[in-house]
N, CA, C and O atoms as a GROMACS GRO file, in nm:
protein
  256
    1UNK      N    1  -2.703  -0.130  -7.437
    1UNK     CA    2  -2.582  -0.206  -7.403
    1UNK      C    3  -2.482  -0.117  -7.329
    1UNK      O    4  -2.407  -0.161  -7.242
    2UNK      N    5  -2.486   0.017  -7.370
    2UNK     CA    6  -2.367   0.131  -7.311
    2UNK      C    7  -2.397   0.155  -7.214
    2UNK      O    8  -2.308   0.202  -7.144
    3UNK      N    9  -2.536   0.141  -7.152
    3UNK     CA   10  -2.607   0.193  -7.048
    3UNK      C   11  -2.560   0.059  -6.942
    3UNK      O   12  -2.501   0.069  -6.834
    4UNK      N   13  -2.601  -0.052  -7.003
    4UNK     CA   14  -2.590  -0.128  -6.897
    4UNK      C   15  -2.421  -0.145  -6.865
    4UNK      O   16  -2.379  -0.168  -6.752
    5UNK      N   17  -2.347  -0.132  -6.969
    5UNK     CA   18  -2.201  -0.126  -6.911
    5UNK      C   19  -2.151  -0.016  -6.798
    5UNK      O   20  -2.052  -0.028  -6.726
    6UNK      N   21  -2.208   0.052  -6.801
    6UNK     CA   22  -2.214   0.205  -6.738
    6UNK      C   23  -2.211   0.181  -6.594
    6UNK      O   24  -2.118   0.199  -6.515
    7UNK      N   25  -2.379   0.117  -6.565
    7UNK     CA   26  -2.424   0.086  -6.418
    7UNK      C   27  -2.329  -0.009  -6.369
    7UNK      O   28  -2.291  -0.004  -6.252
    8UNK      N   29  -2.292  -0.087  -6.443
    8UNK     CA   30  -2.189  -0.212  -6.389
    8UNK      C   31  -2.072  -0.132  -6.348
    8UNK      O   32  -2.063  -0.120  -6.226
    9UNK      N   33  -1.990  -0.079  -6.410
    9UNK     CA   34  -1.925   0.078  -6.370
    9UNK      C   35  -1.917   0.108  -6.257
    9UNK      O   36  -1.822   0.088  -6.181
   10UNK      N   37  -2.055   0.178  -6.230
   10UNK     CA   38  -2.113   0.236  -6.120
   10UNK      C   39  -2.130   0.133  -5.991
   10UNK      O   40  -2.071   0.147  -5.883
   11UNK      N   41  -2.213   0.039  -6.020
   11UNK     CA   42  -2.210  -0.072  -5.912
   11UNK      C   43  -2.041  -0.086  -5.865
   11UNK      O   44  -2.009  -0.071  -5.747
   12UNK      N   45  -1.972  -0.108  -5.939
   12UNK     CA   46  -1.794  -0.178  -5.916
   12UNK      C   47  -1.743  -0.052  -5.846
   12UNK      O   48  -1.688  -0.074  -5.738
   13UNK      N   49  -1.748   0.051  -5.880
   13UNK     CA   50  -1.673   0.205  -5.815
   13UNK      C   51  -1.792   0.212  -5.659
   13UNK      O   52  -1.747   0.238  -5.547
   14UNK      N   53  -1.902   0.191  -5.678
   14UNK     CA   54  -1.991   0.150  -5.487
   14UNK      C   55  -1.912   0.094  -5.423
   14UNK      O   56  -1.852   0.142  -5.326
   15UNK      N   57  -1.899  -0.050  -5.480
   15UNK     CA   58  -1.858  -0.170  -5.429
   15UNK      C   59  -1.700  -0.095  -5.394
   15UNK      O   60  -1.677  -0.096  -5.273
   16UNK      N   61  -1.614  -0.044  -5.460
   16UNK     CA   62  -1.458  -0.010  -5.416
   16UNK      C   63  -1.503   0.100  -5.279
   16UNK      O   64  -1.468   0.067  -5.166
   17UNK      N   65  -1.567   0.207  -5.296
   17UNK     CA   66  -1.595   0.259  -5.206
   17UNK      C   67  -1.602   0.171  -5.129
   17UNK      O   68  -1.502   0.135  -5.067
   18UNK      N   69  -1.738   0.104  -5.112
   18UNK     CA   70  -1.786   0.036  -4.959
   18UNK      C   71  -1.603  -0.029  -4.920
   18UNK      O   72  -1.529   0.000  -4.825
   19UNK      N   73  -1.593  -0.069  -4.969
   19UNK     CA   74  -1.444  -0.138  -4.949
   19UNK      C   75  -1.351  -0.049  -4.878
   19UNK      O   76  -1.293  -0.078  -4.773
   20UNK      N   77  -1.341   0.078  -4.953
   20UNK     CA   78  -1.267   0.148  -4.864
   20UNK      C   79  -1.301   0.217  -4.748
   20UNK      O   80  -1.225   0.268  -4.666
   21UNK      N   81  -1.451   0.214  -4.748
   21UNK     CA   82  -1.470   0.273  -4.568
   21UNK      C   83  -1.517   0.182  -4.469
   21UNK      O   84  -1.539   0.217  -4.352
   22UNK      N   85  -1.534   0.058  -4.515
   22UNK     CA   86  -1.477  -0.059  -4.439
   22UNK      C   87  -1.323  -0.057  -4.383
   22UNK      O   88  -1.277  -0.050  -4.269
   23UNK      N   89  -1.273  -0.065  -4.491
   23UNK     CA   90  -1.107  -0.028  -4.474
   23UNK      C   91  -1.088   0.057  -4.337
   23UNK      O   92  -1.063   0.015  -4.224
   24UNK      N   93  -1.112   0.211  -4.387
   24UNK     CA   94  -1.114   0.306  -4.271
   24UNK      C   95  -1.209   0.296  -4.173
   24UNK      O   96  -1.197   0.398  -4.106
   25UNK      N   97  -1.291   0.233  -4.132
   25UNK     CA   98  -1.328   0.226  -4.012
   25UNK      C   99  -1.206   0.102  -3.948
   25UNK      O  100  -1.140   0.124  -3.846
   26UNK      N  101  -1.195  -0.016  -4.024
   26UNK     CA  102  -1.072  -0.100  -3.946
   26UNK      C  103  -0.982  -0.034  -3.878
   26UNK      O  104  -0.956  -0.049  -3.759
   27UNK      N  105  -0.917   0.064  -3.978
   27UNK     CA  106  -0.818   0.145  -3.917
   27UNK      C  107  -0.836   0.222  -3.799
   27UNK      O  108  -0.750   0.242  -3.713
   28UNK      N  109  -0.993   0.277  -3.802
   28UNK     CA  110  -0.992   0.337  -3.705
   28UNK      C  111  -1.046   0.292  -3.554
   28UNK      O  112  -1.069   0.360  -3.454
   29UNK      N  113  -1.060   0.115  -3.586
   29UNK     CA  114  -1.096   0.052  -3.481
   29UNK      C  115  -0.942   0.007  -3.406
   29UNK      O  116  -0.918  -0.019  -3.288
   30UNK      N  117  -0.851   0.009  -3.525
   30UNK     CA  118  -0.684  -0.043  -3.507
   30UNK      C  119  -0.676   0.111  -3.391
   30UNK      O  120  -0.677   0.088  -3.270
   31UNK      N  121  -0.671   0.207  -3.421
   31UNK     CA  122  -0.626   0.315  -3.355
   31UNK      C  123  -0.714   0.336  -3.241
   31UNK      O  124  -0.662   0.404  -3.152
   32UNK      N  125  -0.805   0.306  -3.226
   32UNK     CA  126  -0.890   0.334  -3.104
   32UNK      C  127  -0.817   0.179  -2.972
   32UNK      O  128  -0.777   0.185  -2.855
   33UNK      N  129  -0.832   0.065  -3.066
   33UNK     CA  130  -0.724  -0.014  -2.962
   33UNK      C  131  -0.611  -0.007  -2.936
   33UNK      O  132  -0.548  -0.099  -2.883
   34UNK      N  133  -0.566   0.095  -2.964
   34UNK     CA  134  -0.404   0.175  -2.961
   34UNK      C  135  -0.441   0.243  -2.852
   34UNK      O  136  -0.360   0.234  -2.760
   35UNK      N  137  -0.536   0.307  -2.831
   35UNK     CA  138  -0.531   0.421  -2.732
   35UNK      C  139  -0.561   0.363  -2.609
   35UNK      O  140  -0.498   0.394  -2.507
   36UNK      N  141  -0.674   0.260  -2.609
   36UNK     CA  142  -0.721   0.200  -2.517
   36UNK      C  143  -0.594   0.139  -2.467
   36UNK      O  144  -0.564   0.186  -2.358
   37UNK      N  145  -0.490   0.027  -2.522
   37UNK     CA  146  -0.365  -0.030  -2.528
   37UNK      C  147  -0.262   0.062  -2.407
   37UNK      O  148  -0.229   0.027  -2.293
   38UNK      N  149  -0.227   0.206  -2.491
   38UNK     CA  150  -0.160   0.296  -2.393
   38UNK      C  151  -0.224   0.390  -2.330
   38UNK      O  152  -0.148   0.481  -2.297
   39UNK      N  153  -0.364   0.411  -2.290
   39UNK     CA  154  -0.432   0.411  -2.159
   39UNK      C  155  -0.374   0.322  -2.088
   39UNK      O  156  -0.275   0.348  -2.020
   40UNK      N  157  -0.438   0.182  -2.096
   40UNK     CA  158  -0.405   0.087  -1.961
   40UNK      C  159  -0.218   0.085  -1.934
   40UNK      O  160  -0.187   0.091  -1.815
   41UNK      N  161  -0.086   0.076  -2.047
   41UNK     CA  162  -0.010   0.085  -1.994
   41UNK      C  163   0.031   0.239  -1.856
   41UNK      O  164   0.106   0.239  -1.759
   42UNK      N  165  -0.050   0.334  -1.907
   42UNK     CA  166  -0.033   0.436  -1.814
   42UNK      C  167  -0.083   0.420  -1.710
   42UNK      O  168  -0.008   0.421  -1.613
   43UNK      N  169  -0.201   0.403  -1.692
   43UNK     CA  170  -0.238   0.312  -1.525
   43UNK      C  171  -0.174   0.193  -1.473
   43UNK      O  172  -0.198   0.155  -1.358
   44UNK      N  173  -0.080   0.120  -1.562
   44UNK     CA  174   0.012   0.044  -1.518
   44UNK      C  175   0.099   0.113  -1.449
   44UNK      O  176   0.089   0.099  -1.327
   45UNK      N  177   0.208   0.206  -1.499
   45UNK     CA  178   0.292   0.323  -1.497
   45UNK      C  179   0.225   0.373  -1.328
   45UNK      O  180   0.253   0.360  -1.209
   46UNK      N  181   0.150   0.419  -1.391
   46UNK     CA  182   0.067   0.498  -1.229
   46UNK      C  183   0.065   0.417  -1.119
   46UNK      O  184   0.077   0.459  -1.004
   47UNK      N  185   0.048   0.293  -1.153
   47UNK     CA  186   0.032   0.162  -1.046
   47UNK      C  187   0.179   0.147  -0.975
   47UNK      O  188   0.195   0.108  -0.859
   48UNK      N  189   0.272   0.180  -1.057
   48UNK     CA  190   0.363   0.146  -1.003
   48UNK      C  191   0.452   0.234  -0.932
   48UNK      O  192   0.526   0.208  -0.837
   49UNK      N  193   0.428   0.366  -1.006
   49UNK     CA  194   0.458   0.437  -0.956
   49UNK      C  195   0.396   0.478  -0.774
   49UNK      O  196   0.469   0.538  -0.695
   50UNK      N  197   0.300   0.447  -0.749
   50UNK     CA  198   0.188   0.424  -0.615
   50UNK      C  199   0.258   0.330  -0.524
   50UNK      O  200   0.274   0.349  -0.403
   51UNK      N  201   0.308   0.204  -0.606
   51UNK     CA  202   0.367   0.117  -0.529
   51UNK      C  203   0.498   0.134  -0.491
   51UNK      O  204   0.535   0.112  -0.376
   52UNK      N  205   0.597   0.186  -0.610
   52UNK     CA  206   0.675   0.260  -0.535
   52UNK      C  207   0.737   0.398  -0.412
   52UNK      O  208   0.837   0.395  -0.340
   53UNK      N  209   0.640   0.499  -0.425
   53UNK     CA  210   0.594   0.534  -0.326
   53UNK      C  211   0.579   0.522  -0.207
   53UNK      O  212   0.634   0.589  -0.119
   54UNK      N  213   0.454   0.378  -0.189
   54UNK     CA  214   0.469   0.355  -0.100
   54UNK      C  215   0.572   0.240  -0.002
   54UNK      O  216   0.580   0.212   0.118
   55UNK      N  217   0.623   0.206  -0.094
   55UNK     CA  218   0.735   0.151  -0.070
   55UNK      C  219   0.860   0.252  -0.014
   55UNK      O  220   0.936   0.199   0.068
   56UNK      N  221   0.881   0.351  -0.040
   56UNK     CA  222   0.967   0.461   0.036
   56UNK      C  223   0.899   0.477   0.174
   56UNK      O  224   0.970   0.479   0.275
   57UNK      N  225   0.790   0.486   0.180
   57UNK     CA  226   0.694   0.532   0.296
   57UNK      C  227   0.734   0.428   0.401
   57UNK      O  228   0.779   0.459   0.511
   58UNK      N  229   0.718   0.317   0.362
   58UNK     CA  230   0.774   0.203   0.451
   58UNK      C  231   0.914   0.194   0.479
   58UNK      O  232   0.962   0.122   0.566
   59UNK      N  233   0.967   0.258   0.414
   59UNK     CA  234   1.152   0.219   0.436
   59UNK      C  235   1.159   0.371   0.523
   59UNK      O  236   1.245   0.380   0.611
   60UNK      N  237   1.080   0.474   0.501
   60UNK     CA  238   1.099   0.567   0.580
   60UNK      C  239   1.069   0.533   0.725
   60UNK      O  240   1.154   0.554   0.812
   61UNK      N  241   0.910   0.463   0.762
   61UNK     CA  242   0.858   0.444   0.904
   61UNK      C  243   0.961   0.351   0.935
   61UNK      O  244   0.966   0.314   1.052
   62UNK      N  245   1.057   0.301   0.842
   62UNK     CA  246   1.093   0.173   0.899
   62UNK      C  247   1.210   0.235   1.005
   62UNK      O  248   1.228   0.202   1.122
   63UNK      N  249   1.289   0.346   0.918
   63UNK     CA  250   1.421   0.369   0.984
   63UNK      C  251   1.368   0.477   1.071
   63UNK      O  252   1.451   0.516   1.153
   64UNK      N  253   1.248   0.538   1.075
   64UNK     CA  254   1.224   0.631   1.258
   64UNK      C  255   1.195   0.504   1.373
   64UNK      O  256   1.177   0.532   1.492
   0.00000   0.00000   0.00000
């Protein structure tokens, strides 16, 4: 009877584990779409920065 209360124990403390590195992989799928997230705003940033740029370039040819 002590034995089998034991494994049940054991099974329930697996089961919390599996739970928690489920958990932490979520998290670390949350943080990997974070990065991906502010990657693309920085090639936004970059984009615009390009467009502004060349937007001087044009106001420059414009006034020679």
């Amino acid at each position: 009877m002590q034995v089998d209360a034991t494994k049940v124990q054991v099974d329930a403390t697996k089961v919390q584990v599996d739970a928690t590195k489920v958990q932490v992989d979520a998290t670390k799928v949350q943080v990997d779409a974070t990065k991906v997230q502010v990657d693309a705003t920085k090639v936004q940033v970059n984009a615009t920065k390009v467009q502004v740029d060349a937007t001087k370039v044009q106001a420059h040819a414009s006034k020679v």
